[in-house]
N, C-alpha and C positions, 0 to 999 in steps of 0.2 A: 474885518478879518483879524482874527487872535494871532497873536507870537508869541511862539512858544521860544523860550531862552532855550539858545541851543538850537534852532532849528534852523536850516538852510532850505530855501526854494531850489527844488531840482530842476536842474537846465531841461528844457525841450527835445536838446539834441540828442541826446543818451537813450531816449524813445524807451519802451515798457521792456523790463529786465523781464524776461519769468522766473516763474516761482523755484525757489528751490527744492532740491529733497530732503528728502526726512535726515539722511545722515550728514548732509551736509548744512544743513539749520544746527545739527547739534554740534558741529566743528569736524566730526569724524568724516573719515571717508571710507567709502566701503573696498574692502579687500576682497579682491579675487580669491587668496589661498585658503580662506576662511569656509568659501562658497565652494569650491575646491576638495578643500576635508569634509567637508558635508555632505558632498555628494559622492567623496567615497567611501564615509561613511556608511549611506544608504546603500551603496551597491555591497559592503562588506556584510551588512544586515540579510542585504536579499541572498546574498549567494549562503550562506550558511544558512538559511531557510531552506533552501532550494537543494545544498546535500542533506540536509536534515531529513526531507520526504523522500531523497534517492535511497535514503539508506534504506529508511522504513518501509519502502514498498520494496527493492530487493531483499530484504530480509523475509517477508510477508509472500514473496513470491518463490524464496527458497522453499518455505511454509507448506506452502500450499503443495509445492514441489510433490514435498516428500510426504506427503498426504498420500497423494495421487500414487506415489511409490507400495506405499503399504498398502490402502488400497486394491492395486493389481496382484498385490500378495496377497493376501488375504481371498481375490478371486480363484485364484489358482488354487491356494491352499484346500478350500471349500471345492472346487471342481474335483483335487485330488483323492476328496473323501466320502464324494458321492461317486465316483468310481468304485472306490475300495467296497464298499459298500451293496450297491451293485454286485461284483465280485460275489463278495461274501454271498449274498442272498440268492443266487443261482442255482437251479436244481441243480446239476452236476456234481457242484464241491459241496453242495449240504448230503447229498449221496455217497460222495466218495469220505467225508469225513464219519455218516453212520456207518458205513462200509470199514474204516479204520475204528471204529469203537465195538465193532464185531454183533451190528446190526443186520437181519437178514434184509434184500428186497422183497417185496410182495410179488407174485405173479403177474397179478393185474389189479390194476388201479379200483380203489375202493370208495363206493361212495357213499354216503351215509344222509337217505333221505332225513329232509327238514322236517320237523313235525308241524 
């Protein structure tokens, strides 16, 4: 058996220490507050992600909103002027305006065979 200067035989009674940890081999010890700011770190990350898409989708949803607004405008409007329209093209007032430009009626209705 080799001896090493400097070495001591370890008593029996002391029985298998286990292994340390990594921060404790290197002298430190690990801190809670560190672990702590970390993970509120991480939550300070997630929540301003998380208003970050609340905003963009209400904003995206006002969007669309008023899409949908103009839209139904825009249906009405187009209803409005195929009424008028109508209107305008109806025997009656296409009579009563040749009537005001001092057009006569005809008797009876004339028709002018197709060739």
């Amino acid at each position: 058996m080799t001896v090493y200067q400097g070495a001591r035989p370890r008593p029996a009674s002391l029985g298998r220490r286990r292994p340390l940890s990594r921060p404790a081999r290197s002298g430190r010890r690990e801190h809670p507050v560190g672990m702590l700011m970390a993970a509120v770190a991480v939550l300070f990350v997630l929540g301003v992600v998380y208003l970050g898409q609340t905003a963009r989708l209400a904003a995206m949803s006002y969007e669309v909103d008023s899409l949908v607004l103009q839209r139904d405008d825009l249906s009405r409007q187009v209803q409005t002027l195929e009424a008028t329209v109508a209107r305008w093209g109806s025997e009656p007032l296409v009579l009563d305006w040749a009537q005001q430009a001092g057009l006569d009626v005809l008797g009876a209705k004339v028709r002018v065979p197709a060739r």
